[in-house]
SEVO-989447 format. One line per field, with one value per atom (N, C-alpha, C): atom name; x, y, z; residue number from 1; residue in three letters. Coordinates in nm, 3 decimals. Layout:
N
a: CA	... .
x: X	... .
y: Y	... .
z: Z	... .
k: NUM	... .
r: ala	... .
// end
This chain:
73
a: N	CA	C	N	CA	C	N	CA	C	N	CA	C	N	CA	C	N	CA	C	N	CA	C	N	CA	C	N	CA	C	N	CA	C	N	CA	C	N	CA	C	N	CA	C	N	CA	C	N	CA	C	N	CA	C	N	CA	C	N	CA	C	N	CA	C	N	CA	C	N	CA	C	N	CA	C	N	CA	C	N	CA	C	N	CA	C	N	CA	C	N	CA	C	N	CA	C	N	CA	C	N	CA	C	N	CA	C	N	CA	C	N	CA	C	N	CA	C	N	CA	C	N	CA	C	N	CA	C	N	CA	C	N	CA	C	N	CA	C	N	CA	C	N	CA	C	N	CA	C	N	CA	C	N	CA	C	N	CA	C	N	CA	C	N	CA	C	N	CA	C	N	CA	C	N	CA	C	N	CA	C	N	CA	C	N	CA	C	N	CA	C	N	CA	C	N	CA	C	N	CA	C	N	CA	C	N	CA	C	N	CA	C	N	CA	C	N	CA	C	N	CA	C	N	CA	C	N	CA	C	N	CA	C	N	CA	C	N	CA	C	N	CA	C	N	CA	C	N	CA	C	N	CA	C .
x: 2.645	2.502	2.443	2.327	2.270	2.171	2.213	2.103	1.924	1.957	1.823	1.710	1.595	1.480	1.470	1.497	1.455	1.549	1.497	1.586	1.669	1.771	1.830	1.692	1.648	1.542	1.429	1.390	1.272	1.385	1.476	1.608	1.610	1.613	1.656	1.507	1.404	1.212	1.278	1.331	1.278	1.419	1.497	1.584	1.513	1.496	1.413	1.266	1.225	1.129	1.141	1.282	1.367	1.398	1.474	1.508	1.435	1.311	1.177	1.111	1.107	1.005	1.163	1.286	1.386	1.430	1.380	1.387	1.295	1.184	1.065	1.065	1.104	1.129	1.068	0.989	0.883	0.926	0.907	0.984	0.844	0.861	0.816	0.657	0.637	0.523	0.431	0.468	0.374	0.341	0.429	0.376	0.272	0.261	0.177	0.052	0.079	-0.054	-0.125	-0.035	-0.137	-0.128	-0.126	-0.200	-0.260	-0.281	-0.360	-0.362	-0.210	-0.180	-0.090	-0.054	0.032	0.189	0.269	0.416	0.460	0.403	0.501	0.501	0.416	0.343	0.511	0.505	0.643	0.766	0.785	0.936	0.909	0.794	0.854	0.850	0.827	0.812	0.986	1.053	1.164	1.256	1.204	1.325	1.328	1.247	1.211	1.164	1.075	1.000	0.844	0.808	0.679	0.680	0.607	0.649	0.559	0.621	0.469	0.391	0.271	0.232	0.171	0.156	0.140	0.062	-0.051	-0.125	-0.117	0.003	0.061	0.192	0.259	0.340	0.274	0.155	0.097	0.066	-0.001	-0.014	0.146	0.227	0.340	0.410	0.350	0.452	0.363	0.223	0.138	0.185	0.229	0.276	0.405	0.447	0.615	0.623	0.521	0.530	0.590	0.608	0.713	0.569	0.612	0.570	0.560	0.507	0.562	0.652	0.644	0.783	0.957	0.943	1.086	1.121	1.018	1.037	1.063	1.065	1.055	1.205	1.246	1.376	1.474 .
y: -0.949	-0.969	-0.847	-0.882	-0.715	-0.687	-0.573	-0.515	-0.462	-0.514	-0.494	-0.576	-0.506	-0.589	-0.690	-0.711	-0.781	-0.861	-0.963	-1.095	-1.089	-1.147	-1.112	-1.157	-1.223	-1.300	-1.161	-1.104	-0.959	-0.881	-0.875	-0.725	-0.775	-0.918	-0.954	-0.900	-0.941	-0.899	-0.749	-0.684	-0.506	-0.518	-0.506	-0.530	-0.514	-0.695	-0.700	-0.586	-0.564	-0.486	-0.351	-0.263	-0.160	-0.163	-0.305	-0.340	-0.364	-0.440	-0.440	-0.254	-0.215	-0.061	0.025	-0.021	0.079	0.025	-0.100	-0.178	-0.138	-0.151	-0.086	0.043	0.138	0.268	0.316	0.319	0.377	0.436	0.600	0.613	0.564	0.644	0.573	0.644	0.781	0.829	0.791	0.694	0.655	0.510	0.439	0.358	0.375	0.432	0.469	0.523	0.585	0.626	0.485	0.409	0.259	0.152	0.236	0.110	0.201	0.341	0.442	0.441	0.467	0.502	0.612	0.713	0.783	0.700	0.825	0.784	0.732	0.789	0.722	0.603	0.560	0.383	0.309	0.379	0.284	0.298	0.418	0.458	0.385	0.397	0.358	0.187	0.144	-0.023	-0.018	0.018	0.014	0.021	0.114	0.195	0.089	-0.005	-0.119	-0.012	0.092	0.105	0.073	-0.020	-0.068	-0.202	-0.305	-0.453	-0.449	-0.568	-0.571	-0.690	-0.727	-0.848	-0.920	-1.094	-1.103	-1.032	-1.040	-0.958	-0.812	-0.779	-0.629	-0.661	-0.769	-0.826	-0.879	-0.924	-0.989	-0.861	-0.728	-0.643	-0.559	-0.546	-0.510	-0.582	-0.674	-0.782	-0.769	-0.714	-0.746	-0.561	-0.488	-0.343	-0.344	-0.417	-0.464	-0.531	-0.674	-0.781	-0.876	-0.909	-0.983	-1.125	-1.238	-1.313	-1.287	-1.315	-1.278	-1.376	-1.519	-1.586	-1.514	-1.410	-1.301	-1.253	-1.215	-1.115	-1.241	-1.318	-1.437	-1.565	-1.539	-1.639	-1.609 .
z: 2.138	2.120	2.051	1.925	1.841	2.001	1.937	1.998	1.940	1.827	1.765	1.782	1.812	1.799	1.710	1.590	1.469	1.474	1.406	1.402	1.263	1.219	1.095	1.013	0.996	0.897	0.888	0.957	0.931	0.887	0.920	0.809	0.697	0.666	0.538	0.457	0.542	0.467	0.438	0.506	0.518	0.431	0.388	0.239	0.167	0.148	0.027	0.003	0.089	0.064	-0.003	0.043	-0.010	-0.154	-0.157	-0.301	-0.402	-0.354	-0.480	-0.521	-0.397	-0.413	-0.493	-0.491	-0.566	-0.712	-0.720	-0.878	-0.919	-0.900	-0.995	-1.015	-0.960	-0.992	-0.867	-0.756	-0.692	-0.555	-0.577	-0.457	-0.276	-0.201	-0.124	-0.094	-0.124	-0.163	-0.276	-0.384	-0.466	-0.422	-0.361	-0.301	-0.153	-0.143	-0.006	-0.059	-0.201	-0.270	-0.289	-0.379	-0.407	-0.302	-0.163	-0.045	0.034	0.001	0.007	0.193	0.193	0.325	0.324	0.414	0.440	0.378	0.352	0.318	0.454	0.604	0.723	0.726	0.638	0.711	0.626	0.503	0.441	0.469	0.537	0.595	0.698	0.797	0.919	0.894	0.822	0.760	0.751	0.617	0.602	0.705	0.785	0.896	0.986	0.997	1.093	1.227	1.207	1.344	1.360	1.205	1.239	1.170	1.258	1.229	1.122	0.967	0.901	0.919	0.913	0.905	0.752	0.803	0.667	0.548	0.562	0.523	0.383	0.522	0.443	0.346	0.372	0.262	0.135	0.161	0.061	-0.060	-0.003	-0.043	-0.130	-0.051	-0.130	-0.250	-0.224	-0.292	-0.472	-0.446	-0.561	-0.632	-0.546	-0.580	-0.635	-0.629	-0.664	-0.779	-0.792	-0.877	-0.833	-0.754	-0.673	-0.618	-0.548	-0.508	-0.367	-0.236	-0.145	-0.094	-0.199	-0.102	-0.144	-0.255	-0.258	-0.159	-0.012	0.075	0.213	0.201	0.283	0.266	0.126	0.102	0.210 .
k: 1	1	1	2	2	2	3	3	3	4	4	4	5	5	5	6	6	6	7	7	7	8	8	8	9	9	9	10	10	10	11	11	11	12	12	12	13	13	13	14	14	14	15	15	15	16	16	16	17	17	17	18	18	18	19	19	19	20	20	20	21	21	21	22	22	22	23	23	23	24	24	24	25	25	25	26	26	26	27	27	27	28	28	28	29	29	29	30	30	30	31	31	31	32	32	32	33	33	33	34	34	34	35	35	35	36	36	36	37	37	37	38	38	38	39	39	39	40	40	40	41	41	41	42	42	42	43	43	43	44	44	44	45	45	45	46	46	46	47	47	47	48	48	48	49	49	49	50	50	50	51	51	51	52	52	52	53	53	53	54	54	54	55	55	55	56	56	56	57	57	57	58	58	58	59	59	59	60	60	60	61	61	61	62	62	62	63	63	63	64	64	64	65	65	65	66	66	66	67	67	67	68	68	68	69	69	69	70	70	70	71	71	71	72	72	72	73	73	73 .
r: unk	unk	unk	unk	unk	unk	unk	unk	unk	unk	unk	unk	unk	unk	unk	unk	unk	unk	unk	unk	unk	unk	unk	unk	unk	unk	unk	unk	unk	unk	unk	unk	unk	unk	unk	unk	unk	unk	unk	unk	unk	unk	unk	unk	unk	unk	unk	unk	unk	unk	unk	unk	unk	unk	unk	unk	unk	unk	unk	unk	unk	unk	unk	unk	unk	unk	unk	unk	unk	unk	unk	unk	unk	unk	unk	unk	unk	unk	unk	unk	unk	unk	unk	unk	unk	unk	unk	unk	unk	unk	unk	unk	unk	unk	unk	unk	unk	unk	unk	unk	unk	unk	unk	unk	unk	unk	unk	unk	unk	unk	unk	unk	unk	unk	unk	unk	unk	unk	unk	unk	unk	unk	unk	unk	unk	unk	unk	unk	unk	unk	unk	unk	unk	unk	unk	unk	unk	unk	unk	unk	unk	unk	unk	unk	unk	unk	unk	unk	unk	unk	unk	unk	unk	unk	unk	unk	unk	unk	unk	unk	unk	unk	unk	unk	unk	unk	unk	unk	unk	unk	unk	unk	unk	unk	unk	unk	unk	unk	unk	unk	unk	unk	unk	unk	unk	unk	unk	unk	unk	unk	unk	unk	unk	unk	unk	unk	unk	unk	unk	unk	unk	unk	unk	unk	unk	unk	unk	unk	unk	unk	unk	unk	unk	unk	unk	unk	unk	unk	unk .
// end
């Protein structure tokens, strides 16, 4: 049995989320500039120690170029 909080389906979101912010070039401080939050908010997103909600996907996804159903397949 994992022992992880997250279900495979939110690891696969926080991937993809890694993989869009490292295809576009952006490390994780310029993205935090254009949602004009601290850099912790996106590590601890990635690291899976902060859940995201929709909302805040919708937002990444428009920082990326991405759709948000990419972060959701």
């Amino acid at each position: 049995m994992s022992r992880s909080v997250h279900s495979e389906d939110y690891r696969k979101i926080i991937r993809r989320l890694k993989e869009a912010r490292r295809g576009v070039g952006l490390s994780q401080q310029e993205v935090a500039d254009m949602l004009a939050k601290p850099q912790s908010f996106v590590s601890k997103i990635e690291s899976g120690e902060r859940r995201l909600d929709v909302a805040e996907i919708k937002r990444f996804a428009n920082v990326y170029g991405k759709s948000t159903s990419f972060f959701m397949k």
